[in-house]
C-alpha positions in Angstrom: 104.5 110.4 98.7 101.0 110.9 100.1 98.7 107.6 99.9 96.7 108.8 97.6 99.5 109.4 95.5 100.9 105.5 96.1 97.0 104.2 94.6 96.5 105.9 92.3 99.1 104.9 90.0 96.7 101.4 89.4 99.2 98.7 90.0 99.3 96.8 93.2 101.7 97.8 95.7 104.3 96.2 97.6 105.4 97.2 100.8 107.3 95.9 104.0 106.9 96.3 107.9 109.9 96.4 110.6 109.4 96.9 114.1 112.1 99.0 115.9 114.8 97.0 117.3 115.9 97.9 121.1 119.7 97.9 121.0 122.2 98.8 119.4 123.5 95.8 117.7 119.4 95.0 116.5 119.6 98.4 115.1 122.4 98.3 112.8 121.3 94.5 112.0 117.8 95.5 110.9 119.4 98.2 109.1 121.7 96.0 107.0 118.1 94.2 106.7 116.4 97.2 105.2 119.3 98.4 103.1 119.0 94.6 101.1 115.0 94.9 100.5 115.9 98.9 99.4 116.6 97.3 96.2 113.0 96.0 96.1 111.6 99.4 95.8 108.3 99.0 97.8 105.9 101.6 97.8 106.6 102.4 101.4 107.8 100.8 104.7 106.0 101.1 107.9 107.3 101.8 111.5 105.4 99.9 114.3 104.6 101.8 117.5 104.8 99.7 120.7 101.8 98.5 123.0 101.3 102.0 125.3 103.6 103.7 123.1 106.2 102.0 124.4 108.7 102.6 121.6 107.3 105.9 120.6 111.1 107.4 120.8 112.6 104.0 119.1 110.0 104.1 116.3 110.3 107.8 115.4 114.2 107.7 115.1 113.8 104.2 113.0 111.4 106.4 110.8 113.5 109.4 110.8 116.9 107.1 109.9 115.2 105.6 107.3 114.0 109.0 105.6 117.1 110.4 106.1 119.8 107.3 105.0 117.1 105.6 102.3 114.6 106.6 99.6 112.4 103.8 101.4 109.1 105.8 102.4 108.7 105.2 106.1 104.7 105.2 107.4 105.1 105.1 111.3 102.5 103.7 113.2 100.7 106.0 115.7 98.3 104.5 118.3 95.7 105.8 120.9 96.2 104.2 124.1 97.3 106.6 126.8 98.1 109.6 124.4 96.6 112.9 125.0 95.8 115.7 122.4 99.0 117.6 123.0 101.0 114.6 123.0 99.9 113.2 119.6 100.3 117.4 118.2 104.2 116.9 118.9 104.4 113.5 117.6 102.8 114.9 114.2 104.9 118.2 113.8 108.0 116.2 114.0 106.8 113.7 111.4 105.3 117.0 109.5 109.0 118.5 109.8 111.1 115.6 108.9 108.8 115.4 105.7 107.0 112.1 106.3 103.8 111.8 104.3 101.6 109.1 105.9 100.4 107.8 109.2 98.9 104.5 110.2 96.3 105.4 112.8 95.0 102.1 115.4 93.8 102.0 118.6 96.7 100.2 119.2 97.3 97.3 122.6 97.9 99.1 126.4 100.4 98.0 128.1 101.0 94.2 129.1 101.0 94.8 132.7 97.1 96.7 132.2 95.0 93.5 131.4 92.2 95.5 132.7 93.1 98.2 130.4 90.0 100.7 129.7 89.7 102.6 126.3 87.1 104.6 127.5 89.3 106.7 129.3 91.4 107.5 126.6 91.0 111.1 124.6 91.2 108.9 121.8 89.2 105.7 122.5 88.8 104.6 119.2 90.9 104.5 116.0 88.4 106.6 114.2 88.7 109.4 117.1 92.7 109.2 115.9 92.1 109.1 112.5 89.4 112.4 113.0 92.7 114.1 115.0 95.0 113.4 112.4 92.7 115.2 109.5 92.5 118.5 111.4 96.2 118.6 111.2 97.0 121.8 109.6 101.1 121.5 110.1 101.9 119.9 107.1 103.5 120.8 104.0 101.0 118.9 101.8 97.6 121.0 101.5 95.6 117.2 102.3 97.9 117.0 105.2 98.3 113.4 106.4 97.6 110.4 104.3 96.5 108.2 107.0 95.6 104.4 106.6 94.1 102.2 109.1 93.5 98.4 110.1 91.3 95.8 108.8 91.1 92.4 109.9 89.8 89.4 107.1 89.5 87.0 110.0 87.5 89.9 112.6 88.8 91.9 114.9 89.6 90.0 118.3 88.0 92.0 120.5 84.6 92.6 118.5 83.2 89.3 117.6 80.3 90.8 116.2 81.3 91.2 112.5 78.4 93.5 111.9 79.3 96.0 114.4 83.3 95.5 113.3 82.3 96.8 109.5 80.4 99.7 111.2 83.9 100.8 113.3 85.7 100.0 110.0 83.3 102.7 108.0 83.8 105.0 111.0 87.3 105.1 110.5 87.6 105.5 106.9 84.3 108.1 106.8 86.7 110.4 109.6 89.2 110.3 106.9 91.2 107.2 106.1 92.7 106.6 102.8 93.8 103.5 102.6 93.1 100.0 104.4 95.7 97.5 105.9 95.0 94.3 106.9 95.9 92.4 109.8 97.8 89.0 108.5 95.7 86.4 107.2 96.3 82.7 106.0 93.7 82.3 103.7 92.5 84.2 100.3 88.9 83.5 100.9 88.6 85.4 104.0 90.4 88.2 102.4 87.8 88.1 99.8 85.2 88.0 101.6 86.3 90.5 103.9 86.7 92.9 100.4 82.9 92.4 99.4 82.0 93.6 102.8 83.7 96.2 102.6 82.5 97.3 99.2 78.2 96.2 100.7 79.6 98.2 103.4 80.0 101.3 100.7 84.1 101.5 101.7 86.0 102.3 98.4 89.5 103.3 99.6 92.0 100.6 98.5 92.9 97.7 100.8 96.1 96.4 101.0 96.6 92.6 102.3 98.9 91.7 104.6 101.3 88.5 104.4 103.5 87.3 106.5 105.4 83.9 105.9 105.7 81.4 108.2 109.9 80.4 108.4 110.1 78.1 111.2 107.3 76.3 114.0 108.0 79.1 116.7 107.8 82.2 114.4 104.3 80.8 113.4 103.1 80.5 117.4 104.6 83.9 118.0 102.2 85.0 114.8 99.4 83.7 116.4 100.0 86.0 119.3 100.7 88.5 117.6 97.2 88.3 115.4 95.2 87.6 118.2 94.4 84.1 117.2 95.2 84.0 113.3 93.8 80.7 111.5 95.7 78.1 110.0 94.3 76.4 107.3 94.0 72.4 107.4 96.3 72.0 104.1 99.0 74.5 105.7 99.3 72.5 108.9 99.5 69.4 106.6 102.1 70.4 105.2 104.2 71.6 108.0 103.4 68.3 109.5 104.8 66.5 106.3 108.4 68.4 107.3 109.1 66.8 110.4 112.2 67.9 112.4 113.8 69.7 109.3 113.9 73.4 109.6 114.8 74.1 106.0 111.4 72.0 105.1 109.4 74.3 107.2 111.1 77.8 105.7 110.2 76.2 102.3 106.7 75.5 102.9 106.0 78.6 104.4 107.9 80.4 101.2 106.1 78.6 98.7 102.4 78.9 100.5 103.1 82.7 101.4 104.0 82.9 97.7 100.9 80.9 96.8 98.9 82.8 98.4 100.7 86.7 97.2 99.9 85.3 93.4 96.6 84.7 94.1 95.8 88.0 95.5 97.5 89.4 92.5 95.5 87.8 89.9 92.3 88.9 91.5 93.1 92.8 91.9 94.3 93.3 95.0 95.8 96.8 95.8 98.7 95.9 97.4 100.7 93.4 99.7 102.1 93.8 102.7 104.8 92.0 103.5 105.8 91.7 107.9 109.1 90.9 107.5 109.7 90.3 111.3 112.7 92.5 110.5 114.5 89.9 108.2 115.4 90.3 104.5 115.7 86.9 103.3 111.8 85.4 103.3 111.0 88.5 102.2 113.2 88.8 99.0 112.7 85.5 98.2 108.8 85.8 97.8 108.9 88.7 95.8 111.8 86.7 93.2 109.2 84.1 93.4 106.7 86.4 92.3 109.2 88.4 89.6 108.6 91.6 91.3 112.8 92.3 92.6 114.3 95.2 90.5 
């Protein structure tokens, strides 16, 4: 279903992201993952793409699997770095062809050997330029063509500290032709909310979906951090991971109820939709949205 489609219906969204697994036995785990939250119904599932494109092949067979084998709505990620015009033209007839509806564009990481890495060179050096490329695609089956979505980040963009300049790239992307608006994970409402009222000062209107992910044990939350480029943690949540000691079970809790917490929250002030990174397990995730009353 194009994006379009997904918001307009007027009730907040749910969705889930996986990341595709590199062998064989991670696949068919991850799939036994998927197959549990199916039940769930989310609006759609995304794909991610890795830093360079270095699971381009992993994460279009995950997406293809999953809109072949599920009624789950896969949105693959699609990034910039080192991709040429020609290269992103195949990628999008064979999404176009297997009959996905929606893409999320990002500039995307380069590889983890390129510290020196310069986006400057790329034909697409931005996300907008991406998003722009995506538009003019005229393979589709649907006369809009792509429904493409694109990142925001409540706590700023890593790499622009300039929060000014980070809403003007923002408008870019969504003036070349995004849709929608994903966030990067986030630890506390208020940034979310204030990141919305830019937005809106900013004159962006297309929904914004916030993304949660839960923290289940001390490691997964300082892989998170990596992962975010630096995500806060608010005083009251560190308390009270401090408060569970050694106990591993007291730590999957907390995180559970203050993911939860915070997934309400965002509910009862109009949010358009959570998004849920699952780190490719099923059980946080389906216990947050039982928490919430949301399972089918």
């Amino acid at each position: 279903m194009h994006a379009r489609n997904i918001f307009s219906k007027g009730k907040p969204t749910i969705s889930f992201e996986f990341f595709p697994p590199k062998t064989s036995e991670a696949k068919e785990n991850l799939f036994t993952t998927i197959l549990d939250l199916e039940s769930i119904q989310p609006a759609f599932v995304s794909v991610t793409y890795g830093a360079g494109g270095s699971t381009r092949e992993l994460t279009h067979d995950l997406v293809l699997r999953l809109k072949k084998q599920t009624s789950l709505d896969p949105v693959p990620h699609l990034t910039c770095v080192g991709h040429t015009e020609a290269e992103i033209d195949v990628i999008l007839q064979r999404y176009a062809e297997a009959g996905v509806s929606n893409i999320l564009a990002l500039r995307g990481d380069p590889p983890r050997d390129r510290s020196d890495y310069d986006h400057t060179r790329d034909t697409f050096p931005q996300a907008a330029d991406l998003v722009r490329f995506i538009k003019k695609f005229t393979g589709h089956s649907d006369p809009r063509g792509f429904g493409i979505g694109v990142a925001g980040f409540p706590e700023g963009h890593p790499s622009t500290p300039n929060r000014l300049l980070e809403m003007d790239y923002l408008k870019q992307k969504v003036d070349a032709g995004a849709d929608y608006i994903c966030t990067q994970l986030f630890f506390e409402n208020r940034d979310f909310y204030d990141f919305r009222e830019r937005c809106d000062l900013a004159g962006i209107s297309v929904p914004i979906v916030a993304g949660i992910m839960p923290v289940t044990s001390l490691s997964s939350m300082k892989r998170m951090a990596e992962l975010a480029g630096g995500a806060r943690y608010p005083a009251r949540l560190l308390k009270a991971l401090q408060r569970a000691g050694d106990s591993p079970e007291a730590v999957r809790q907390i995180g559970l109820h203050y993911a939860t917490e915070q997934c309400a929250d965002l509910l009862d002030n109009s949010v358009a939709g959570i998004h849920l990174y699952t780190l490719n397990q099923s059980t946080a995730t389906r216990e947050i949205c039982q928490r919430l009353g949301i399972t089918k």
